[in-house]
Legacy VTK file of the C-alpha trace (Angstrom):
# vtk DataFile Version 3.0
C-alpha trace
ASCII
DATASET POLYDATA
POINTS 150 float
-0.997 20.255 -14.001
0.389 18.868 -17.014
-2.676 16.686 -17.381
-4.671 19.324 -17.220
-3.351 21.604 -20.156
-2.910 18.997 -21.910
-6.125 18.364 -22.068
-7.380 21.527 -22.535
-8.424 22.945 -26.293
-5.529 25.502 -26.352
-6.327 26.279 -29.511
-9.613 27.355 -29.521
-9.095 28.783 -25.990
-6.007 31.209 -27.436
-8.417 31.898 -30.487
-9.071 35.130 -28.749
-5.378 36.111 -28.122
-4.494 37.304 -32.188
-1.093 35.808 -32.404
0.927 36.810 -34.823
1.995 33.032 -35.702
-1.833 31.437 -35.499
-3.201 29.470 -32.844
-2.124 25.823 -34.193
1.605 26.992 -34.404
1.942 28.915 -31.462
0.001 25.774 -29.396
2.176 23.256 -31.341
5.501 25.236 -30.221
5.161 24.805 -26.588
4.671 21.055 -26.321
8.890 20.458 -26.219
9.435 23.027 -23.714
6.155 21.916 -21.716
7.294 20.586 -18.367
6.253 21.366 -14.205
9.013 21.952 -11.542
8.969 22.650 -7.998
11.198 25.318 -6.859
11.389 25.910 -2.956
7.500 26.362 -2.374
6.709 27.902 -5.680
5.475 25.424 -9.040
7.289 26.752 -12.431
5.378 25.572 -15.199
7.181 25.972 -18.281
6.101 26.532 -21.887
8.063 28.098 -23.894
12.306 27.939 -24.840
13.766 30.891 -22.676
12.080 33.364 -20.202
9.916 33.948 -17.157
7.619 30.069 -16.096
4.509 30.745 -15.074
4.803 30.674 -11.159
2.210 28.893 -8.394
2.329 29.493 -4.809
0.094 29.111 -2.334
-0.478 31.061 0.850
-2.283 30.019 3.753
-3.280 30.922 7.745
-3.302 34.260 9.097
-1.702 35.912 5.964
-4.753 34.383 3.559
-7.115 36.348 6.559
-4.924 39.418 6.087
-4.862 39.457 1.809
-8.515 39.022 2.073
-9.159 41.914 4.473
-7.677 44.181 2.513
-9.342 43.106 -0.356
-12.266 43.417 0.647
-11.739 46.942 1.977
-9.593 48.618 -0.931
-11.187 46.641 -3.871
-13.850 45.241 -3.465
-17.297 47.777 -3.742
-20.143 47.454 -1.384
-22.845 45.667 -3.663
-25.901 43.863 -3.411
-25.387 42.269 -6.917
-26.019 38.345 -6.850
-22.080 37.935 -7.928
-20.929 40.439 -5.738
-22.466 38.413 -2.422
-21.403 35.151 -3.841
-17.760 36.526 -4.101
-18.019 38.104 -0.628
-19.263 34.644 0.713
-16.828 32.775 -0.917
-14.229 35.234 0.587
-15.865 34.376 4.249
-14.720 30.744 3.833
-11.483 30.889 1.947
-8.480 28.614 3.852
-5.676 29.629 0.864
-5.205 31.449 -1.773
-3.275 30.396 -5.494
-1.288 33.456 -6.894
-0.494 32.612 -10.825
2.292 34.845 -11.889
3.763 35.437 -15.456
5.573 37.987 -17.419
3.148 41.015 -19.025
4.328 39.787 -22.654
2.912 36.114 -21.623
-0.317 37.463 -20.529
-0.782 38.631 -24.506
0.033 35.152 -25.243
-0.520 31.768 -24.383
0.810 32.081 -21.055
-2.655 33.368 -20.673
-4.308 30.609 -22.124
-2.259 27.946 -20.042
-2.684 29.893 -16.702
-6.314 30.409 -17.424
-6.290 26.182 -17.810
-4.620 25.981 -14.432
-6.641 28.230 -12.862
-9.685 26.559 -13.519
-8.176 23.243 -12.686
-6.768 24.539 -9.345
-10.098 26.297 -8.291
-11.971 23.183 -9.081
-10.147 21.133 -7.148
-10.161 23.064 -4.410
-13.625 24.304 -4.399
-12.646 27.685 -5.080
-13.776 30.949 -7.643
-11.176 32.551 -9.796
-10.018 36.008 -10.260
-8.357 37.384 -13.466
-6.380 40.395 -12.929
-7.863 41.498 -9.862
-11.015 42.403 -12.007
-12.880 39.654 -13.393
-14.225 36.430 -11.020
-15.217 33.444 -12.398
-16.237 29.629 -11.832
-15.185 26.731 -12.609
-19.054 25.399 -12.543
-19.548 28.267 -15.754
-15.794 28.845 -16.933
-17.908 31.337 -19.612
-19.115 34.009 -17.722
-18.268 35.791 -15.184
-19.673 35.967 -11.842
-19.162 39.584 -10.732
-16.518 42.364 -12.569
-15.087 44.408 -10.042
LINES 1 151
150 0 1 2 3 4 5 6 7 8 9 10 11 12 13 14 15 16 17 18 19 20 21 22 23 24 25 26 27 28 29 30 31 32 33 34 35 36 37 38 39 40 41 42 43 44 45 46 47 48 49 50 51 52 53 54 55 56 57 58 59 60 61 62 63 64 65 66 67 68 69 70 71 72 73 74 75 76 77 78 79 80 81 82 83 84 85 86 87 88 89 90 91 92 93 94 95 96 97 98 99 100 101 102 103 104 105 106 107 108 109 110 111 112 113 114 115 116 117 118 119 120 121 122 123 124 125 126 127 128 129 130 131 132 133 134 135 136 137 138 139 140 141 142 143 144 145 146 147 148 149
């Protein structure tokens, strides 16, 4: 994981975002506090001096079944839109699911940015689609568009 945003262009990926301090010094104020840490079954990715990590977990079996079904019923519309079946198809085959978790403040910030970077990473290696704020799913094949907006 800390590959992965390292790599990334946080920069140009938080252009977007309209912080206060500027891209460059916002991006160049995380790399000391930048570290990964398991805790019980939940990854903390850290970024920043004091506050909430970012948290990963994973669920699996009969509960990933369960989260889906409801999804699928309360959120997800009937549609015949190309995205919508791919989604629903997708859905069909799912084995786990990644929660990302952060603090509402983060999400204005680059916790955004960095979970956006994991996301991508973590749905690509697992052959998987992403969805932002139970609204928006994406791909890692296209990480530019999205595939279907709820």
């Amino acid at each position: 994981m800390l590959h992965e945003i390292k790599l990334a262009d946080l920069m140009t990926l938080a252009e977007d975002l309209d912080l206060p301090e500027g891209e460059e010094a916002a991006v160049e104020a995380i790399w000391p506090h930048l570290r990964v840490e398991l805790a019980g079954g939940t990854v903390e990715v850290y970024w920043k001096p004091e506050g909430r990590p970012i948290q990963i977990d994973v669920v699996g079996g009969d509960e990933v079944r369960g989260y889906i079904a409801e999804m699928v019923e309360e959120q997800l519309p009937p549609a015949e839109h190309p995205g919508a079946l791919r989604v629903l198809a997708h859905l069909a085959e799912t084995r786990s699911i990644v929660f990302i978790q952060m603090g509402v403040a983060d999400s204005h910030h680059l916790g955004a940015t960095i979970g956006e970077v994991l996301a991508f990473a973590i749905a690509e290696a697992g052959d998987g689609l992403v969805l932002f704020y139970e609204r928006d799913w994406a791909s890692p094949d296209d990480r530019g568009e999205n595939i279907w907006t709820i």
